[in-house]
C-alpha positions in Angstrom: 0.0 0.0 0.0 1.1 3.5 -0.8 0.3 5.2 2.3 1.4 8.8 1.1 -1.6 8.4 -1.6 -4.0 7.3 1.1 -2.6 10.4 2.8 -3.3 13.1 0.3 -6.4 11.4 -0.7 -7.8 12.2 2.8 -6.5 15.4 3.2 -8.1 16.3 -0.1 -11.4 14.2 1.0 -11.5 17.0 4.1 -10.6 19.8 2.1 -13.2 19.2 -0.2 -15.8 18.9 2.7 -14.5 22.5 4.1 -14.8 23.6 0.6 -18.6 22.4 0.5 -19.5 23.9 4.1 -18.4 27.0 4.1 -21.5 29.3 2.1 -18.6 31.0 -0.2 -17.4 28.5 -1.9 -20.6 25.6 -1.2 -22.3 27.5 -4.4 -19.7 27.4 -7.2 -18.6 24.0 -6.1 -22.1 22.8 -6.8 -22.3 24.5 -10.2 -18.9 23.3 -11.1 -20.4 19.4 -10.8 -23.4 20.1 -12.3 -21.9 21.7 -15.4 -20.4 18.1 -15.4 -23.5 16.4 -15.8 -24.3 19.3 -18.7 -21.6 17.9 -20.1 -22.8 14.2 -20.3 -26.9 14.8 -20.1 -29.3 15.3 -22.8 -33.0 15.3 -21.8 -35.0 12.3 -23.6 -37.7 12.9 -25.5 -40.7 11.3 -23.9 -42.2 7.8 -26.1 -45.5 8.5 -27.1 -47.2 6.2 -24.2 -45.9 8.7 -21.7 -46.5 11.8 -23.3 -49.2 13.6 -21.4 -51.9 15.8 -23.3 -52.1 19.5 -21.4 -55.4 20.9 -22.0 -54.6 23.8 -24.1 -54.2 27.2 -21.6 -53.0 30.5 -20.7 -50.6 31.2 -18.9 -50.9 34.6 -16.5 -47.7 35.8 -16.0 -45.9 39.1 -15.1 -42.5 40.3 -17.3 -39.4 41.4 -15.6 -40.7 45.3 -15.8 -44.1 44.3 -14.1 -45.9 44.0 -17.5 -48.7 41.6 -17.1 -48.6 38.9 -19.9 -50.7 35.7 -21.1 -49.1 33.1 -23.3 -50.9 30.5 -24.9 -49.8 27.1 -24.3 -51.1 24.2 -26.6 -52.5 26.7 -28.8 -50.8 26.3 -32.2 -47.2 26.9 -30.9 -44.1 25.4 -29.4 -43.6 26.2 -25.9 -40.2 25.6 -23.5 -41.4 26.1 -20.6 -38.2 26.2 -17.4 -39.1 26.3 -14.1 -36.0 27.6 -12.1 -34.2 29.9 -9.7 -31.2 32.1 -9.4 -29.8 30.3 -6.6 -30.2 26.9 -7.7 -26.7 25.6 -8.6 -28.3 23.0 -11.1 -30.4 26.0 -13.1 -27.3 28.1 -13.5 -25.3 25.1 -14.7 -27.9 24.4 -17.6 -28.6 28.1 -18.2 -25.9 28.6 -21.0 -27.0 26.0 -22.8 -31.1 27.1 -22.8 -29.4 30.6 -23.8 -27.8 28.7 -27.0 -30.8 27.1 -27.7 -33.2 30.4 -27.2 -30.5 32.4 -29.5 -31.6 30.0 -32.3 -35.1 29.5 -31.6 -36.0 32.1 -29.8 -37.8 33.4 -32.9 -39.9 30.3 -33.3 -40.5 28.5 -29.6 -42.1 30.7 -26.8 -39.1 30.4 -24.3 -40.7 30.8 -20.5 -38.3 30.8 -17.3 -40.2 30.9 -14.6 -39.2 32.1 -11.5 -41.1 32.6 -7.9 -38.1 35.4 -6.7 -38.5 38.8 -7.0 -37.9 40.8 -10.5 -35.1 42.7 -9.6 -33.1 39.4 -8.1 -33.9 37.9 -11.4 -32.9 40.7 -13.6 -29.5 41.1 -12.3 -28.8 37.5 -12.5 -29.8 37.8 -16.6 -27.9 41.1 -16.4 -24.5 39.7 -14.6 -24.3 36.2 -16.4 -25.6 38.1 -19.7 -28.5 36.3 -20.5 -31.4 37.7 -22.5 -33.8 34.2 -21.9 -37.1 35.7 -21.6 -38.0 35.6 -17.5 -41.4 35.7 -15.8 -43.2 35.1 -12.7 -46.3 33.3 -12.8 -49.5 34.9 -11.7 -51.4 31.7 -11.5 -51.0 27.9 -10.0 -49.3 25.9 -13.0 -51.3 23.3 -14.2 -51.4 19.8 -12.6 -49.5 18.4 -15.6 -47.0 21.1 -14.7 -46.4 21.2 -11.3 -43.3 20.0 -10.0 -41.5 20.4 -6.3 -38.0 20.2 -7.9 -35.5 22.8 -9.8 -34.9 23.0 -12.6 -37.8 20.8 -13.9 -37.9 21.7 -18.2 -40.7 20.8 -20.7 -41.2 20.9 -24.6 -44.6 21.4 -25.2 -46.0 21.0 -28.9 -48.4 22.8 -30.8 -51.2 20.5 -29.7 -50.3 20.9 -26.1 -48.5 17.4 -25.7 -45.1 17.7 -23.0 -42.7 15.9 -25.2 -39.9 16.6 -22.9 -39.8 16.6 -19.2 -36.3 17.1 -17.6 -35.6 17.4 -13.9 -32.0 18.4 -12.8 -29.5 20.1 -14.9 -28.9 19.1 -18.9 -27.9 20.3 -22.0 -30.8 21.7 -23.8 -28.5 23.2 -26.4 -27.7 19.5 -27.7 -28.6 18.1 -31.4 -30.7 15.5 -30.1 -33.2 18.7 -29.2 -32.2 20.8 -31.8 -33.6 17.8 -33.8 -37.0 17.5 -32.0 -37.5 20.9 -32.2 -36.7 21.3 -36.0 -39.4 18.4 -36.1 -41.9 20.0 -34.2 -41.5 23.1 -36.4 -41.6 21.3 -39.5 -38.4 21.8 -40.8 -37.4 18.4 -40.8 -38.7 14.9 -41.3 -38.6 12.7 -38.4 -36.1 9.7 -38.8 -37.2 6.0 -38.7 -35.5 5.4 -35.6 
């Protein structure tokens, strides 16, 4: 046995558990390992069995600058629908990669982040980590199909109001596996065999 590898190892062991209880240094830690699993996750695209029909609805919500909004979900358009929070080390891992995605699709998919904190938190999260993802808060219950206790949960909703993608915990929405589905969903492609 190399005992001087056993010793580092340990002393690295309670320098990482420091690390993760002191408030400082907990947060980016947390981020750090969750950009990992960006790195190696992809959110599946739900079989057909388990994809659940939303009655079509709108949603009440209030912009960033207090403008009250309603956005049709199931209506005839592709929704992407991210229910986060600034200080959830999972949502700010993904984040970059929903910002990839919004920056090409942005145009055709209603992007939603959803957030219970207050505007101005919100705003200078976008504003420091230079994201321009279209934030809300909800002035409504989201529906039962919706609701979810955990952040980040994600969903692609189709034009018919069908959640083709559910996603708890950080991923990489920015990937071509949902660049795919989405180019499907808008048309511009024909689905494969597969």
């Amino acid at each position: 046995m190399d005992y001087k590898k056993i010793k580092i190892g340990n002393v690295l062991f309670w320098v990482f558990i420091v690390l993760m209880i002191v408030p400082q240094t907990r947060s980016p830690i947390m981020v750090a390992i969750n950009k990992v699993r960006v790195l190696v996750f992809s959110p599946a695209v739900l079989g057909r069995e388990k994809q659940d029909q939303l009655e079509p609805f709108t949603y009440k919500l209030t912009s960033l600058d207090g403008t009250y909004i309603e956005k049709e979900i199931g209506k005839g358009n592709i929704t992407f629908i991210s229910y986060w929070a600034t200080w959830c080390p999972p949502c700010i891992a993904e984040m970059p990669s929903i910002q990839s995605l919004y920056e090409d699709y942005g145009d055709k998919v209603d992007f939603l982040l959803i957030s219970n904190e207050d505007p101005e938190v919100i705003s200078g999260f976008l504003e420091k980590k230079q994201f321009d993802i279209p934030a809300y808060v909800a002035r409504m219950n989201a529906p039962y199909d919706l609701f979810e206790r955990t952040i980040p949960t994600n969903y692609i909703i189709d034009k018919e109001g069908k959640i083709v993608v559910k996603e708890k915990g950080a991923s990489d929405w920015n990937s071509q596996k949902i660049r795919g589905l989405l180019d499907v969903l808008l048309g511009t492609t024909v689905p494969s065999s597969e």
